[in-house]
N, C-alpha and C positions, 0 to 999 in steps of 0.2 A: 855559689853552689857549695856547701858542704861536701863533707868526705862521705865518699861512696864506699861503701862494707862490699864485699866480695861474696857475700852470702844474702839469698835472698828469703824473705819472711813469705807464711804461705802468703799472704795475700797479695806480694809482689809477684809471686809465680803466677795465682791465677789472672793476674793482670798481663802479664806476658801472654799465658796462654792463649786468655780472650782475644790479646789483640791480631795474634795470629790467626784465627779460627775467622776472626772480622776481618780481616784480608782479604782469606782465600774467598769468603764470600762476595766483596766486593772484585775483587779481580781473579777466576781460576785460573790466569794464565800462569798466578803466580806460583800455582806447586810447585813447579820443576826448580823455583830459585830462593824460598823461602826455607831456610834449612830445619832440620827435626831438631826437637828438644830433646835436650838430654839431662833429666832431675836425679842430682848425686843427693844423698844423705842418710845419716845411720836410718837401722830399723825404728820401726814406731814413728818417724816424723811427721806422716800424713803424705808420701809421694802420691799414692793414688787414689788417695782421698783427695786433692788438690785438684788434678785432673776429672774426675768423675764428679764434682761439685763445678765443675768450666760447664761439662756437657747438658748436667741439668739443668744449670740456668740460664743456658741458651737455649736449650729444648733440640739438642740433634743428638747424631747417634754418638754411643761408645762401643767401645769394644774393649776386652780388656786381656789381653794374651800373655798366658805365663810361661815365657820359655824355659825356663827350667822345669817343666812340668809335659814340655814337648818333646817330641821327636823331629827330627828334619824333614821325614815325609811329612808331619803335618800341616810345613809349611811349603813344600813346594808340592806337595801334590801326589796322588798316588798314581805309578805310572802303567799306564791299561795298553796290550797291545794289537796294536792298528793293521790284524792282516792282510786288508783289502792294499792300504798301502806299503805295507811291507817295515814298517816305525812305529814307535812308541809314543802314544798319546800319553799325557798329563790331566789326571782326573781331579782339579782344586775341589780344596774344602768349603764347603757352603756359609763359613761364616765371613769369608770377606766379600765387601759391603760390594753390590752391583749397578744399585742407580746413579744412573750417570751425575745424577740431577742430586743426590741426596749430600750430606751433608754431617761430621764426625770427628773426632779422635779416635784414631788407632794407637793404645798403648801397649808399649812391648815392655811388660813389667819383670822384673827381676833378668834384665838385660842382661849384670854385670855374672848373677848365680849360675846361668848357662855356659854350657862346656863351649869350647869354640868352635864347635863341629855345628853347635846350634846354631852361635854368633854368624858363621859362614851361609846359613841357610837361611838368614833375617838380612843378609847383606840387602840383598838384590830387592827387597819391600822397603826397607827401611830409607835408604839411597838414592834410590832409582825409582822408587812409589811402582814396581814391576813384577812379576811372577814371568820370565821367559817372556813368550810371543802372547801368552793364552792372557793373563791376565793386567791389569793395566788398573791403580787405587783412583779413585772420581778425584777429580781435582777439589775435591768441599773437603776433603778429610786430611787433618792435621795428624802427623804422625809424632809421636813422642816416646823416650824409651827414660825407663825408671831402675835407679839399681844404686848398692851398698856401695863405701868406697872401702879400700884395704883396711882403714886404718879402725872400720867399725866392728872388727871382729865377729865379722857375717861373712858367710861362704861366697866368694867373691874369685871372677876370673879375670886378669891381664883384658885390657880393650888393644886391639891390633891398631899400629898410626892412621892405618887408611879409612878406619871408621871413625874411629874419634878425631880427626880431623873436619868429618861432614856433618857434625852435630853442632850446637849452639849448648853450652855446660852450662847449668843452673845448679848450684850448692843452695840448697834449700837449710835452713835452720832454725829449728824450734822456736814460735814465738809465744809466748803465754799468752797477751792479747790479744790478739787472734782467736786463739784459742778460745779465749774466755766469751766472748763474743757469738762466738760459734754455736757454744755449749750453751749461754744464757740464752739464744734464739730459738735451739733445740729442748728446750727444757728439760736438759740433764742435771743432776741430783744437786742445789743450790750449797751443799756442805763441801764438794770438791772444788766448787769454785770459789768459795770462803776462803778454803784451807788453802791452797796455791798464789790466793793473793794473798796471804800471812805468808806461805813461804814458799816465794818463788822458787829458790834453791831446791825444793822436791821435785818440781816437775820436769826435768829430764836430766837424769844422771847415770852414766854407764860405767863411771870409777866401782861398781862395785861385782857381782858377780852376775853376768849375763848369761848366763845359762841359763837361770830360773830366773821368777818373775823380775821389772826393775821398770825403774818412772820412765814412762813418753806420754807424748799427748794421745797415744792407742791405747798402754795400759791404764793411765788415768777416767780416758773417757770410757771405757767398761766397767771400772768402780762406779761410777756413777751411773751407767747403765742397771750395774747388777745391784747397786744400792733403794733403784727405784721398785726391785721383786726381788725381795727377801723376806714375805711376809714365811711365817713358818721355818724361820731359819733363828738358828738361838744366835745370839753375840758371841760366843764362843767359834762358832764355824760362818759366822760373817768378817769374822777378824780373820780367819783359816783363809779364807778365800780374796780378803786383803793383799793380806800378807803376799800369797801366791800371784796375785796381779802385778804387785810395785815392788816387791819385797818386803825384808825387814824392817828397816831404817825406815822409810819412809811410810809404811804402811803402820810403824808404833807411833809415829809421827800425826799421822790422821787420825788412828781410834785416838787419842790423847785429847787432838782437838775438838773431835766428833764428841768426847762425851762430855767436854763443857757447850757445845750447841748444842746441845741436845735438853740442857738446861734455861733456857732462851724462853721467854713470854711468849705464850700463844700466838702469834704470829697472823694467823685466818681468824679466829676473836677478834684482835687488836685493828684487823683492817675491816669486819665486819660491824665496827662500834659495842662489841658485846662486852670489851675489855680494854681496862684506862691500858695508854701509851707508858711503856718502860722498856726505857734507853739500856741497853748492858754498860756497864763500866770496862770490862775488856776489851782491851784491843782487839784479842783473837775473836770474842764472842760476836763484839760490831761485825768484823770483816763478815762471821754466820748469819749474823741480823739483818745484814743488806741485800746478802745474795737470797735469803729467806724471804723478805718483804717483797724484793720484785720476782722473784717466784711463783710467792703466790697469791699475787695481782691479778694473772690473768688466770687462773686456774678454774676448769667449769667457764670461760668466759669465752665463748665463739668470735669469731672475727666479725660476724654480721653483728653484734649484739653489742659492740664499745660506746655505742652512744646510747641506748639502755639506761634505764633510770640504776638499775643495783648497779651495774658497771660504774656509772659516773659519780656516785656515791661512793663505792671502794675506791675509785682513783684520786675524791676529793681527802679521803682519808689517809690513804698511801704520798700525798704532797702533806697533810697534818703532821704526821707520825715522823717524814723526812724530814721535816721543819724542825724536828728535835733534837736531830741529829745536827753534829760540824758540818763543816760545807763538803768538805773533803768524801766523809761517810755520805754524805745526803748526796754527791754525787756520782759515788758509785752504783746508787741506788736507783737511781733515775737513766743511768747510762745501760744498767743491767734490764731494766724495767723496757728500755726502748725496741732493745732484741726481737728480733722476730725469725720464724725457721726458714722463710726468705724472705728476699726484697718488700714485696707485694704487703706481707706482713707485717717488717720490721718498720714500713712506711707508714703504716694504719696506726697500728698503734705510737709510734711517734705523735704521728698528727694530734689523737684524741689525748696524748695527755699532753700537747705543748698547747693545744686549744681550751682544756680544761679550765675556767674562771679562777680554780686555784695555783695554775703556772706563774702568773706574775705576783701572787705575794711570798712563792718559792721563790722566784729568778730574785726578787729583792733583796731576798735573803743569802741566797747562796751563788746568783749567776754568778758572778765575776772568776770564782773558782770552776763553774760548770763552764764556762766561756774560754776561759783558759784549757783548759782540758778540751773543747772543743778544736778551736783554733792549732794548738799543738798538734791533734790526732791531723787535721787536714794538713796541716805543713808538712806534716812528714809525708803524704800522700801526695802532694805536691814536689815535694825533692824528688820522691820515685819517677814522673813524670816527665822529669828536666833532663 
């Protein structure tokens, strides 16, 4: 066994969280002895994007509760009074979940932002899965609480011993691959994912002033968001709004490499045969050329439609044009190409281009690097395991 890091990558959290969620499902005895999660890490790392990507790919509920954004009553209830019996009834909120039978994560996000008067009124849910007498959480629903540590200069409160003794702590920390993966399945803008893999060092750094814009995998992925509708927007105020996402540094760092890919061979010609194949000689331009090519592979191209005569002709073209490439390149390119926005996806298309007739005079060419790079990504997935 390797050395264990102390910080987990998203994809080791959502494997934690899955596994717990597959518990409670197979045994609900186990609410009452399976402890909550508790996901530490600066702003922008993805806490409750982690969680909220668990729930939709199991297909149960979320909830997502911002106590710093609450009151106390909201959580225990508004209290109505009972004159027939002479006491105070407790009127709960309609949004915690009733079927006994149903099945979820309850996230209590920005746990650590809340005063402790809040902390005090999340005890008795969080702890206990209880609201008093009145209410009582299904045994299907995972509870987990998300929040900043001291040290990220985010508005942050003291956790009391008696609570943070009943959590299970996960230090969640930025992974780029992950990441990259994520975004290449999502079909977010293939120029931030170029530029991140030329320089990883941009994508999350908080050495600089955090008040205003600065790199995480939050602000990066809305560049690329807002990169995809900017039509009517001048360079001048795409750079403005750069800038304000990631910052300075980082943000003169991207339009720099943004406008040598921007200079890049046609790319949808090149894979439609309408235009010979031309390799860049940059390094930085490859890294734009790869994430470009499998971008836009699937583009216009439906999921029912991959075995399709024009599909299977761009995909024969897109292993041509990789064949051109080092192995290294040609396998970022086929790694990026594989991506899907989920499973169900990322599976489909896998299949149609490792079935493709032209996969094995690639794999001749380049498996042994794309093999390697396979094999690696499972080992480490497998150390997680262990």
């Amino acid at each position: 066994m390797g050395v264990i890091s102390m910080y987990a990558t998203p994809d080791q959290t959502q494997q934690l969280i899955s596994h717990h969620v597959q518990q409670l499902d197979s045994d609900p005895s186990l609410a009452d002895q399976l402890p909550p999660l508790m996901l530490w890490g600066p702003p922008g790392v993805g806490k409750s994007s982690v969680v909220r990507q668990v729930a939709e790919q199991l297909g149960i509920g979320f909830i997502d509760i911002r106590l710093a954004q609450r009151e106390p009553i909201d959580l225990r209830g508004l209290p109505v009074p009972n004159h027939d019996r002479g006491v105070v009834d407790w009127l709960l909120a309609g949004e915690w979940p009733r079927d006994p039978h149903s099945r979820g994560i309850l996230l209590f996000d920005e746990l650590t932002a809340a005063d402790r008067s809040l902390q005090v009124a999340a005890y008795e849910l969080i702890l206990d899965r209880r609201l008093g007498d009145l209410y009582r959480l299904p045994p299907g629903w995972l509870v987990v609480g998300a929040g900043n540590r001291s040290q990220d200069r985010a508005v942050t409160q003291t956790f009391s011993s008696a609570l943070a003794n009943r959590f299970c702590h996960v230090n969640i920390a930025p992974d780029l691959d992950t990441w990259i993966r994520w975004a290449a399945g999502g079909g977010l803008h293939p120029d931030v994912l170029a530029f991140l893999r030329f320089r990883p060092e941009c994508f999350f750094d908080m050495e600089g002033n955090v008040e205003q814009g600065w790199p995480s995998p939050r602000s990066w992925t809305r560049v690329a968001m807002s990169l995809s509708h900017t039509q009517g927007l001048s360079n001048a105020t795409q750079a403005l709004m750069i800038h304000g996402l990631v910052g300075q540094g980082a943000a003169t760092e991207f339009l720099a490499f943004r406008d040598w890919a921007l200079k890049l061979p046609d790319i949808p010609a090149m894979l439609a045969g309408k235009a010979p194949i031309l390799i860049p000689e940059r390094a930085d331009q490859r890294y734009a050329f790869c994430a470009g090519l499998a971008h836009a592979l699937w583009q216009n191209a439906s999921d029912e439609a991959l075995y399709d005569a024009k599909t299977q002709q761009r995909i024969a073209r897109f292993f041509q044009i990789s064949q051109a490439l080092s192995a290294d390149f040609a396998t970022l390119a086929l790694i990026d190409a594989m991506q899907g926005a989920n499973d169900a996806q990322q599976q489909a298309r896998t299949l149609a281009l490792m079935s493709h007739a032209s996969f094995d005079a690639w794999s001749a060419q380049h498996g042994s690097v794309f093999q390697t790079h396979l094999v690696g990504h499972m080992g480490a997935s497998l150390e997680e395991t262990q």
